[in-house]
ChimeraX commands (.cxc) that place a marker at each C-alpha (Angstrom):
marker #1 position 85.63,57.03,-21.02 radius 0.5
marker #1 position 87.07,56.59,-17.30 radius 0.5
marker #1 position 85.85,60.08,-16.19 radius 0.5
marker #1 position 82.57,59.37,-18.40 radius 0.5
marker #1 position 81.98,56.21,-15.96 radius 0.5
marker #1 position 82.89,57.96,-12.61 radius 0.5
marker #1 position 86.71,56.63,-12.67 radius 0.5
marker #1 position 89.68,58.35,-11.83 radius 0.5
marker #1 position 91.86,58.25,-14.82 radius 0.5
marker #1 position 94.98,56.06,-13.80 radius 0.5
marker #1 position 98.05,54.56,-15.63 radius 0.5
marker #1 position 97.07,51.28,-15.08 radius 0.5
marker #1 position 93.55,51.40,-15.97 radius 0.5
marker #1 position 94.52,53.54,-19.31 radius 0.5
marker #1 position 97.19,51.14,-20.06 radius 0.5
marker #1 position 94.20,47.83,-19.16 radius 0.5
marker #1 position 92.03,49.49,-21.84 radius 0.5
marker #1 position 94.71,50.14,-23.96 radius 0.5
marker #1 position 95.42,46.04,-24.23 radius 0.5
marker #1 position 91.97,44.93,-23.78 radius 0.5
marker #1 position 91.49,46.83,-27.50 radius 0.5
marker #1 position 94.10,45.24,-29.09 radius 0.5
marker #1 position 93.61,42.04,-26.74 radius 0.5
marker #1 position 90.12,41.53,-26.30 radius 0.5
marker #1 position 88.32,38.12,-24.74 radius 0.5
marker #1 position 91.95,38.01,-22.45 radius 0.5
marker #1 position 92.39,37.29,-18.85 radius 0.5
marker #1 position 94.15,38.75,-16.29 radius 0.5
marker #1 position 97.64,37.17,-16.91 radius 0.5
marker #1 position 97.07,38.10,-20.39 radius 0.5
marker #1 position 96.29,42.09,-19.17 radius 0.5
marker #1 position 99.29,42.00,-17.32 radius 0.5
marker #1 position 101.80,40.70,-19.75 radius 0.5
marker #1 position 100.41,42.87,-22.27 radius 0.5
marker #1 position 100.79,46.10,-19.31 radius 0.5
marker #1 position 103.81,45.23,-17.87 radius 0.5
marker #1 position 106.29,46.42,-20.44 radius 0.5
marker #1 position 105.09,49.99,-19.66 radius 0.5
marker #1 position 104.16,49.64,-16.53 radius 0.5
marker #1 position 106.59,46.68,-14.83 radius 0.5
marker #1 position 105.59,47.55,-11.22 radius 0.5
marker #1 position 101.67,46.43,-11.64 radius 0.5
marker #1 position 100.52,43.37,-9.98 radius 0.5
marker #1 position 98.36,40.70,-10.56 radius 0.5
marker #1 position 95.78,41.84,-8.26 radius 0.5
marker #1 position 96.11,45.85,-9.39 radius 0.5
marker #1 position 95.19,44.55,-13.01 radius 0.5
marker #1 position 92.50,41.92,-11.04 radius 0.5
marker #1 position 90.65,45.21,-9.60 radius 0.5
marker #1 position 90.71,47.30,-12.81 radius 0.5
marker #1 position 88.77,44.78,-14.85 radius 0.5
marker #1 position 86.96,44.20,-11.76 radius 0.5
marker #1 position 86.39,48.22,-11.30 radius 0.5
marker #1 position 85.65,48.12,-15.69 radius 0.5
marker #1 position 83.23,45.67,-15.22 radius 0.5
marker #1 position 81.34,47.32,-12.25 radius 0.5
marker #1 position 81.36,50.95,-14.24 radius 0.5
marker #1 position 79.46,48.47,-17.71 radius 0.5
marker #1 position 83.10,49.55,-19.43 radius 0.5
marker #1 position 84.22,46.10,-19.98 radius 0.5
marker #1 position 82.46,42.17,-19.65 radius 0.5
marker #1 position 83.96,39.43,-18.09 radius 0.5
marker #1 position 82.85,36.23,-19.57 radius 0.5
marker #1 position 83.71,32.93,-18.23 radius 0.5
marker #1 position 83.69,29.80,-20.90 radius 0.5
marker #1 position 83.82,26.25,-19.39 radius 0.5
marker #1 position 86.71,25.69,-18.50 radius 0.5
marker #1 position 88.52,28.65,-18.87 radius 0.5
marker #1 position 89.57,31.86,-16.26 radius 0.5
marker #1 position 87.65,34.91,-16.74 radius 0.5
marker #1 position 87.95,36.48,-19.81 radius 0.5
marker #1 position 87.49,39.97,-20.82 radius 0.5
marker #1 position 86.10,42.56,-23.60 radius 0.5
marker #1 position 85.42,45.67,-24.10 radius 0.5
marker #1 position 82.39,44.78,-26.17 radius 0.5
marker #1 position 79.51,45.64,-24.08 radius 0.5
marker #1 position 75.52,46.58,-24.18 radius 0.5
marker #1 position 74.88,44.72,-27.03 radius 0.5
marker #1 position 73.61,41.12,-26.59 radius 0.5
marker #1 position 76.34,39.55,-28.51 radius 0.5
marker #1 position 77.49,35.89,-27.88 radius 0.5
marker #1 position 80.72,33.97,-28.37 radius 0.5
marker #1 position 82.22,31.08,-29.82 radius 0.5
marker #1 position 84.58,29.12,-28.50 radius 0.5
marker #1 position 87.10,26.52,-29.75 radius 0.5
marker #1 position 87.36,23.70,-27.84 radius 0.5
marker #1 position 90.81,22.56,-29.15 radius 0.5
marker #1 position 92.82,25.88,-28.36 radius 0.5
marker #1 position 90.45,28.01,-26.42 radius 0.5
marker #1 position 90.53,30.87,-28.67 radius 0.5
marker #1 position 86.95,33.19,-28.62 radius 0.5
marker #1 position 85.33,35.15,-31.45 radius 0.5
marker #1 position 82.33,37.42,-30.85 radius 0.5
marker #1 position 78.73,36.06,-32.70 radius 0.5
marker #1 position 76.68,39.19,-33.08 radius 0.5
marker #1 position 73.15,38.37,-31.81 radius 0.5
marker #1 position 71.41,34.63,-32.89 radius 0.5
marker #1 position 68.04,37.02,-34.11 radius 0.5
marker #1 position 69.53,40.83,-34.30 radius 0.5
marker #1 position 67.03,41.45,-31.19 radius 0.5
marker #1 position 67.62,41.29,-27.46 radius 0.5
marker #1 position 67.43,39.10,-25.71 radius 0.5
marker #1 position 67.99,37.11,-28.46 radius 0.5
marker #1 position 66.41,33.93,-27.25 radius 0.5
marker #1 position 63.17,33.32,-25.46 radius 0.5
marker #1 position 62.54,30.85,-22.95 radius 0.5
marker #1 position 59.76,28.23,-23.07 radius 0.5
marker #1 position 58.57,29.85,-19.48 radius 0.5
marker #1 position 60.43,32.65,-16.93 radius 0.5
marker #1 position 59.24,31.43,-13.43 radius 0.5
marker #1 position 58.20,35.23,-13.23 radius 0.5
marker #1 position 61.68,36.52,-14.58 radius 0.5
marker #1 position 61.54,39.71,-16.47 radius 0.5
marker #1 position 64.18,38.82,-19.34 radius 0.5
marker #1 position 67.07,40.92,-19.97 radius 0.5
marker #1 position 69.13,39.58,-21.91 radius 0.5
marker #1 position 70.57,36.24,-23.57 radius 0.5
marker #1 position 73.76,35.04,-22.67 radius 0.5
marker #1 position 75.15,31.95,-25.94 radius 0.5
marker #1 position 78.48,30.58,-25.82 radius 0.5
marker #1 position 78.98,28.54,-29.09 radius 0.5
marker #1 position 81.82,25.45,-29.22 radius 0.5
marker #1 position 83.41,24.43,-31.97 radius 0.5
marker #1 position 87.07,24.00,-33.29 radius 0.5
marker #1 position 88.58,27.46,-35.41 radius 0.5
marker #1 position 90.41,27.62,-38.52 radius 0.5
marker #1 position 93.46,27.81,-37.32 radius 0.5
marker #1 position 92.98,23.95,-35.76 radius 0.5
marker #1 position 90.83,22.52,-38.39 radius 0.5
marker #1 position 93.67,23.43,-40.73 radius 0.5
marker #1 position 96.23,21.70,-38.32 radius 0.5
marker #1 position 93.95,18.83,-37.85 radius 0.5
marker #1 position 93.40,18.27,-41.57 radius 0.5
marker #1 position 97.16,18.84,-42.17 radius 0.5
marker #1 position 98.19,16.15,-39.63 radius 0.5
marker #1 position 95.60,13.84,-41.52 radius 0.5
marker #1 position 96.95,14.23,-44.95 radius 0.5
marker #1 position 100.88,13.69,-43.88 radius 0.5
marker #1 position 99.03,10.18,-42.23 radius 0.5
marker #1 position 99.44,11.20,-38.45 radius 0.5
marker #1 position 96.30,10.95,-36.27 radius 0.5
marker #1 position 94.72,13.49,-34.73 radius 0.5
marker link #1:1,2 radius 0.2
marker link #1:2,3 radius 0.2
marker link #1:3,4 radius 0.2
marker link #1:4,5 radius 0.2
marker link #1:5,6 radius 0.2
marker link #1:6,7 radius 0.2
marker link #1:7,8 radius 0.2
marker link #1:8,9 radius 0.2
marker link #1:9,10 radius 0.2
marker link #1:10,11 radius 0.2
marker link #1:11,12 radius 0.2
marker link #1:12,13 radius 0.2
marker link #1:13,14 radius 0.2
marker link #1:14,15 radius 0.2
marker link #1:15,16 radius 0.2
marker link #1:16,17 radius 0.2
marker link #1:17,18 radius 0.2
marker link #1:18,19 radius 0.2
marker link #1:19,20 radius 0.2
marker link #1:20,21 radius 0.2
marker link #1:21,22 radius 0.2
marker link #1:22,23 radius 0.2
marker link #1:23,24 radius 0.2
marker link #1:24,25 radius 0.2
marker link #1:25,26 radius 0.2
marker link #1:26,27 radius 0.2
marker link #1:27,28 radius 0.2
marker link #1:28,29 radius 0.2
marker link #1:29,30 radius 0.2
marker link #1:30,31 radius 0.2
marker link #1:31,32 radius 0.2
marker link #1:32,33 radius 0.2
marker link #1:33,34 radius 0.2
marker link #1:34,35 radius 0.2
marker link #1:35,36 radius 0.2
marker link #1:36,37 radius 0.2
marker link #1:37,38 radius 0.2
marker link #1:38,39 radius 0.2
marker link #1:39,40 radius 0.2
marker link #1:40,41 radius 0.2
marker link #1:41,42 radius 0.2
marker link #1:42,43 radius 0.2
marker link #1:43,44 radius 0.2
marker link #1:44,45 radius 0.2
marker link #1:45,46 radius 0.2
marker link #1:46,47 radius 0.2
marker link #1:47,48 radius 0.2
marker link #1:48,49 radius 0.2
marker link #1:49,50 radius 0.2
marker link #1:50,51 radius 0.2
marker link #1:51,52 radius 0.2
marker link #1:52,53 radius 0.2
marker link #1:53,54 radius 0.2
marker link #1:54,55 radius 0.2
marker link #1:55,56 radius 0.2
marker link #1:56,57 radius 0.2
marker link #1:57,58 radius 0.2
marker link #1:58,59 radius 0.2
marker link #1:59,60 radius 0.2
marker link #1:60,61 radius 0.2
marker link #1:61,62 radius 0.2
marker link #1:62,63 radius 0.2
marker link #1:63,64 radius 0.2
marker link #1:64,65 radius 0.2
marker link #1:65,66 radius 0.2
marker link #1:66,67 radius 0.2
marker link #1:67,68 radius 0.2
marker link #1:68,69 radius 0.2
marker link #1:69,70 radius 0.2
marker link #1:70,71 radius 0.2
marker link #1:71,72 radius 0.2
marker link #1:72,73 radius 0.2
marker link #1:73,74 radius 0.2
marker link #1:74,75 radius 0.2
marker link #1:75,76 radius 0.2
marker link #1:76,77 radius 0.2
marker link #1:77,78 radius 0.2
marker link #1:78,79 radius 0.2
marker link #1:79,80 radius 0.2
marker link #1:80,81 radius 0.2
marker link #1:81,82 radius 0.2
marker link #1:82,83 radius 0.2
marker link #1:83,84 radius 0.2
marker link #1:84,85 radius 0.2
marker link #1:85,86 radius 0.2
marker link #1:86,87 radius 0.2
marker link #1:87,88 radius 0.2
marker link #1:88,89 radius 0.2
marker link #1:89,90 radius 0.2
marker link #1:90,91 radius 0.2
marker link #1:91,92 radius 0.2
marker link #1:92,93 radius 0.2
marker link #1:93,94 radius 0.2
marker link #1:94,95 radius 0.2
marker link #1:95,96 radius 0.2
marker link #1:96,97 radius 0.2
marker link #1:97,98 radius 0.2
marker link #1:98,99 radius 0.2
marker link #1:99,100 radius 0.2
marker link #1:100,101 radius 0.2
marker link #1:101,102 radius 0.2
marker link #1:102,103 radius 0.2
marker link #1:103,104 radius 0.2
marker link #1:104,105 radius 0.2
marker link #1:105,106 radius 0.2
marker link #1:106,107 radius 0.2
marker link #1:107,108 radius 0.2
marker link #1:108,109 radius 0.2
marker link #1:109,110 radius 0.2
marker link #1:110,111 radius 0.2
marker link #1:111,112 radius 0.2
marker link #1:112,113 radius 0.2
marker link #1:113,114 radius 0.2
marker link #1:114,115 radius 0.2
marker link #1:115,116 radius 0.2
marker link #1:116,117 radius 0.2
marker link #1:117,118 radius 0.2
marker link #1:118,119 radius 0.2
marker link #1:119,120 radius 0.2
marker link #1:120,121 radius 0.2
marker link #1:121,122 radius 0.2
marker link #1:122,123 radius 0.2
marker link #1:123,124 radius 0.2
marker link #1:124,125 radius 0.2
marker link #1:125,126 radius 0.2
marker link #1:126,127 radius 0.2
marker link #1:127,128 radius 0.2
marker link #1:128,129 radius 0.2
marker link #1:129,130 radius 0.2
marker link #1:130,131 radius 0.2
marker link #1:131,132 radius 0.2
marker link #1:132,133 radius 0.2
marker link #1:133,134 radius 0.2
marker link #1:134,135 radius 0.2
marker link #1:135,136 radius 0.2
marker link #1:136,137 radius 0.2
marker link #1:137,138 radius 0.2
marker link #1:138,139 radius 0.2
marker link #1:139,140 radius 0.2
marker link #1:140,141 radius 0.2
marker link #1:141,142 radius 0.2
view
């Protein structure tokens, strides 16, 4: 995939990859935690210029929800969206709205040529509409 996209295969970008599979829609800090067990000498910025490097070779996406550090996926070149709780922070991919890119079209361009959409959905996940019902029915507010 590295040598595919023009890359030099390195530890560090192997072992980025590696987490951002089993990790996806993390940031940096995340990256880092997740590569520093095998690799204990990488640095903040050396895991800052892989994604950087994965995004500029289309091999990863960097999204940025309001309100939240750069996240990253290695979902790319297909249109999809996100969703994002706004209780925890946690993100879930939302294939495309219509199945066709881009999936939404504007009422006018100004002379764009469209490309693609770019949807972030809010809303709260499971996982805290469970805890928020829970806290309801034991009388606590929320």
């Amino acid at each position: 995939m590295l040598r595919d996209a023009g890359l030099r295969v390195t530890d560090t970008r192997v072992a980025a990859i590696a987490a951002l599979h089993v990790l996806p829609h993390s940031g940096v800090d995340t990256i880092l935690d997740a590569v520093g067990d095998a690799l204990p000498a990488t640095s903040r910025q050396s895991i800052h210029n892989v994604l950087t490097d994965l995004v500029a070779a289309g091999l990863a996406r960097r999204i940025e929800p309001a309100g939240q550090p750069g996240l990253y996926e290695l979902r790319v070149g297909d249109n999809h969206h996100h969703i994002v709780c706004q209780r925890c922070g946690a993100v879930a991919d939302v294939d495309c709205v219509t199945g066709h890119a881009p999936c939404l079209t504007p009422s006018q361009t100004s002379g764009f040529d469209l490309a693609e959409a770019e949807v972030t959905f809010w809303g709260t996940c499971a996982d805290c509409s469970a805890a928020m019902a829970a806290r309801v029915d034991a009388g606590s507010p929320r």
